[in-house]
C-alpha positions as CSV (number, residue, x, y, z in Angstrom):
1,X,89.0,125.3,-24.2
2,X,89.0,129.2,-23.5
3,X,89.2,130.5,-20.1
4,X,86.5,132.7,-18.8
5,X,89.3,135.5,-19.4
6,X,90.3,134.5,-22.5
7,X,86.1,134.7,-23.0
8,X,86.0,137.9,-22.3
9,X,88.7,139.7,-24.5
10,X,87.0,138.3,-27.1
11,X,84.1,139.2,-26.4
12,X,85.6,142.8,-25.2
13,X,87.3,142.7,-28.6
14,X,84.6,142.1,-30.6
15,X,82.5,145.6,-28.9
16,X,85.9,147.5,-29.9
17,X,85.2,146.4,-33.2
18,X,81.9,147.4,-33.4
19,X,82.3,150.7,-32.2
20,X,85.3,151.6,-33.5
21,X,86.1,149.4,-36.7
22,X,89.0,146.8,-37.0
23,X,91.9,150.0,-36.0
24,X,90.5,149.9,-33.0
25,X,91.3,147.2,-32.0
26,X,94.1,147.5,-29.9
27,X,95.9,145.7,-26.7
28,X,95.8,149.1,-25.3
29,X,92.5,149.8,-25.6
30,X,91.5,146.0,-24.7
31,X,92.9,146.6,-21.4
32,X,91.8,150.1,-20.6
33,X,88.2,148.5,-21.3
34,X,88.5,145.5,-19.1
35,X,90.3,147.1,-16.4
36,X,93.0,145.0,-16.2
37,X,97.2,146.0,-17.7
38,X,98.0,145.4,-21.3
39,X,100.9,142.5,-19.7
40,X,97.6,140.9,-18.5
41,X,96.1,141.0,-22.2
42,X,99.6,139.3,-23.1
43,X,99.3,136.1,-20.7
44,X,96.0,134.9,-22.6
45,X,97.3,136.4,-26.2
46,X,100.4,136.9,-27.9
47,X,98.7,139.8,-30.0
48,X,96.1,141.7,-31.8
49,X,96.4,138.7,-34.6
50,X,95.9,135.9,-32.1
51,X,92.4,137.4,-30.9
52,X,91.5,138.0,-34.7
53,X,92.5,134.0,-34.6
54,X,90.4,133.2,-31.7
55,X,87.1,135.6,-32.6
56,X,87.5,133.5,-36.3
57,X,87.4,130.3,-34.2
58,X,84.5,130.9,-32.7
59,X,83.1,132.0,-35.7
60,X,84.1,128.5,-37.6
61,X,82.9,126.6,-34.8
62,X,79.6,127.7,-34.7
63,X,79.1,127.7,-38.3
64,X,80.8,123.9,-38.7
65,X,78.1,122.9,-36.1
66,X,75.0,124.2,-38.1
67,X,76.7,122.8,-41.1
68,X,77.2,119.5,-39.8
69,X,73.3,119.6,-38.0
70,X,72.3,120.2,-41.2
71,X,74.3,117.5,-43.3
72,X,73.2,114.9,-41.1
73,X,69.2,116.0,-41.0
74,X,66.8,114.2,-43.3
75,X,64.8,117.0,-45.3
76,X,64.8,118.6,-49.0
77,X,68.0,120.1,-49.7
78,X,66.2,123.3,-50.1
79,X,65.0,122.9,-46.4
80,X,68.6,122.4,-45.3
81,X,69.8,125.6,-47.2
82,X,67.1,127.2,-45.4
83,X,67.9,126.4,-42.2
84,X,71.6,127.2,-42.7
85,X,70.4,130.9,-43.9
86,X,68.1,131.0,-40.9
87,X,71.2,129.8,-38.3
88,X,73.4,132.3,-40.1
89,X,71.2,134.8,-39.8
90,X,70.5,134.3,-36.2
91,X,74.4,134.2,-35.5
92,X,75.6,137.5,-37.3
93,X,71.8,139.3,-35.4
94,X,72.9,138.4,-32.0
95,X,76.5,139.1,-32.4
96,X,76.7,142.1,-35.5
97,X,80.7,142.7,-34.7
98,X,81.6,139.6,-36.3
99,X,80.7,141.0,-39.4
100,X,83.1,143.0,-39.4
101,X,85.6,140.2,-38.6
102,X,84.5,137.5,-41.1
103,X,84.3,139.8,-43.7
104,X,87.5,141.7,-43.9
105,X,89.3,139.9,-45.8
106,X,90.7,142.8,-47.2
107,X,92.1,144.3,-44.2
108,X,94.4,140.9,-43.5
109,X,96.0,140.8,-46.7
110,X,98.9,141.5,-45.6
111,X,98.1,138.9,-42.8
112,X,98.9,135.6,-43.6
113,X,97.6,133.6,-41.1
114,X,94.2,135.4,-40.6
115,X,94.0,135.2,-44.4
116,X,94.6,131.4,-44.5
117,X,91.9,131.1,-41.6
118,X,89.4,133.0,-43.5
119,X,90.2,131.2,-47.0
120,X,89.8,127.7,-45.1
121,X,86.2,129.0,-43.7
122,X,85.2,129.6,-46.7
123,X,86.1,126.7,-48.0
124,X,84.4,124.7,-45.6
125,X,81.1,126.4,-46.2
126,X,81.5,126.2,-49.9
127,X,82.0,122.3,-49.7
128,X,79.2,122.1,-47.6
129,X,76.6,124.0,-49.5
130,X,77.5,122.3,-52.5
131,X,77.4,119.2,-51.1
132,X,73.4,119.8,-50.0
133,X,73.0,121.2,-53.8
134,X,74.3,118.5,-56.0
135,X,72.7,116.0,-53.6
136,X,69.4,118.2,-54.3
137,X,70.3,117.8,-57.8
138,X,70.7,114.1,-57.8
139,X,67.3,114.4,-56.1
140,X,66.1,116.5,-59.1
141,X,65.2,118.8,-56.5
142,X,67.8,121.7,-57.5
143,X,68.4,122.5,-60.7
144,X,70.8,120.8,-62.9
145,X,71.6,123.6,-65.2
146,X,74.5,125.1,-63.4
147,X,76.6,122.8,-61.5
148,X,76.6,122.9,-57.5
149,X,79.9,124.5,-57.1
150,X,78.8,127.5,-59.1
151,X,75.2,127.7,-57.4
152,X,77.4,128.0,-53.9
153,X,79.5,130.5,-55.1
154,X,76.6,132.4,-55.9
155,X,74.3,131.7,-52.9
156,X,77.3,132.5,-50.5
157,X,78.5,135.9,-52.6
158,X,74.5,136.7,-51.9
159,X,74.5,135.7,-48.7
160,X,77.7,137.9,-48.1
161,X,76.7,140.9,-50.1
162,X,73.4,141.0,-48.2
163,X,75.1,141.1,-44.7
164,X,77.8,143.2,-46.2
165,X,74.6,146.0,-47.1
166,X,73.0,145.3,-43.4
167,X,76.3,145.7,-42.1
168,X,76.5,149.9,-44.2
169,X,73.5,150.3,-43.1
170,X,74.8,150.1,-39.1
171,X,72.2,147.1,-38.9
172,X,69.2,149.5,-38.8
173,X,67.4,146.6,-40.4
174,X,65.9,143.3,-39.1
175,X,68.4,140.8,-40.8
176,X,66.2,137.8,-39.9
177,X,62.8,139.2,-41.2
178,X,64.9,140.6,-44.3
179,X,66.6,137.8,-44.6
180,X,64.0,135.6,-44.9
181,X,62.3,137.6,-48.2
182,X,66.1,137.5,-49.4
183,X,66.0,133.6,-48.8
184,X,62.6,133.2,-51.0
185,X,64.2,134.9,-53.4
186,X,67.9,132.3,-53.3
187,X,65.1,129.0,-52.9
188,X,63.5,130.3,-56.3
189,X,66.7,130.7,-58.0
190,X,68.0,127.5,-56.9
191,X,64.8,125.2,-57.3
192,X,64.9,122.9,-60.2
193,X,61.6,124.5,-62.1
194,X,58.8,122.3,-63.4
C-alpha cells in the first residue's frame, strides 16, 4: 500500500515525464516540484529506477484488473477484446504520461530490472489475450487460421503502434473515438468469417 506521499511522486513523476520526456526525470527536479528536499524523495524511494518500478506497478495493476474483469465475464470473446481496448484506451486518455513509461522499453535496456518488469507485463497481457482468442476459437467465433498466440502478438503490436502514433502526435487526437474505428478494424481481422 502506497502512502499519500509515495502517491504523489508518482504522480509528480509521471507530469515530469510528460513535459520533459524520460531525462527529466530526476530526484532533483522531483523535489524542486513538490517542494519538499531531494533526502525527502529518498525516504519513500531508493532512486529514479524504483519510481520507474512503482509508476510500472500501477500500470500492471490496473491493467491485471481489467484483464481479470474481463476473463471472468460471460460474453463473445470479441466483446471481451473490446472491452479490454475500450479500458485501455480509457487508462492511457486519462493518464497520457504513462505512455511514455510503458513503452520505453528501449530506454531501460540497459536497466535490468525495469526491463524484466516490462517483459513480465507483457507477458501477462499476451497470455491473456490469447487466452480470450483461442477460447473464441474453440467457440468458432475467432478465426482458426492463425493460431491465438500469433493473433495477440498482432492485436497488441497494433494496439501499441496506434498509442505509440497518438503519443508523436503530442495526443492532439481523441484516442477513445479513434480508437474505437481502430478497434472495428482489429474485430474484422480477428472474426472467424462466414
Amino acid at each position: 500500500m502506497q502512502t499519500d506521499r509515495q502517491k504523489e511522486i508518482i504522480s509528480v513523476s509521471l507530469d515530469l515525464i510528460s513535459e520533459k520526456g524520460i531525462q527529466g526525470l530526476t530526484i532533483k527536479n522531483l523535489a524542486q516540484r513538490i517542494g519538499i528536499t531531494e533526502p525527502a524523495i529518498y525516504r519513500h524511494y531508493e532512486n529514479k529506477i524504483q519510481i520507474l518500478l512503482a509508476i510500472l506497478e500501477v500500470f500492471r495493476k490496473n491493467t491485471v484488473l481489467v484483464f481479470d474483469q474481463e476473463v471472468g465475464l460471460k460474453g463473445t470473446a470479441i466483446e471481451k477484446i473490446e472491452h479490454i481496448f475500450k479500458n485501455q484506451f480509457r487508462i492511457l486518455a486519462e493518464t497520457p504520461q504513462l505512455v511514455a513509461v510503458i513503452f520505453s522499453e528501449e530506454i531501460f535496456r540497459n536497466e535490468p530490472l525495469l526491463m524484466e518488469r516490462i517483459g513480465a507485463i507483457m507477458d501477462q497481457i499476451n497470455q491473456a489475450i490469447s487466452g480470450i482468442l483461442k477460447e473464441g476459437q474453440e467457440r468458432k467465433e475467432i478465426r482458426s487460421d492463425v493460431g491465438a498466440s500469433h493473433l495477440a502478438i498482432m492485436i497488441m503490436g497494433g494496439l501499441r503502434l496506434f498509442v505509440k502514433r497518438w503519443q508523436m502526435k503530442d495526443f492532439a487526437f481523441d484516442l477513445i473515438a479513434e480508437g474505437a474505428s481502430f478497434l472495428q478494424t482489429v474485430k474484422k481481422i480477428i472474426s472467424k468469417t462466414q
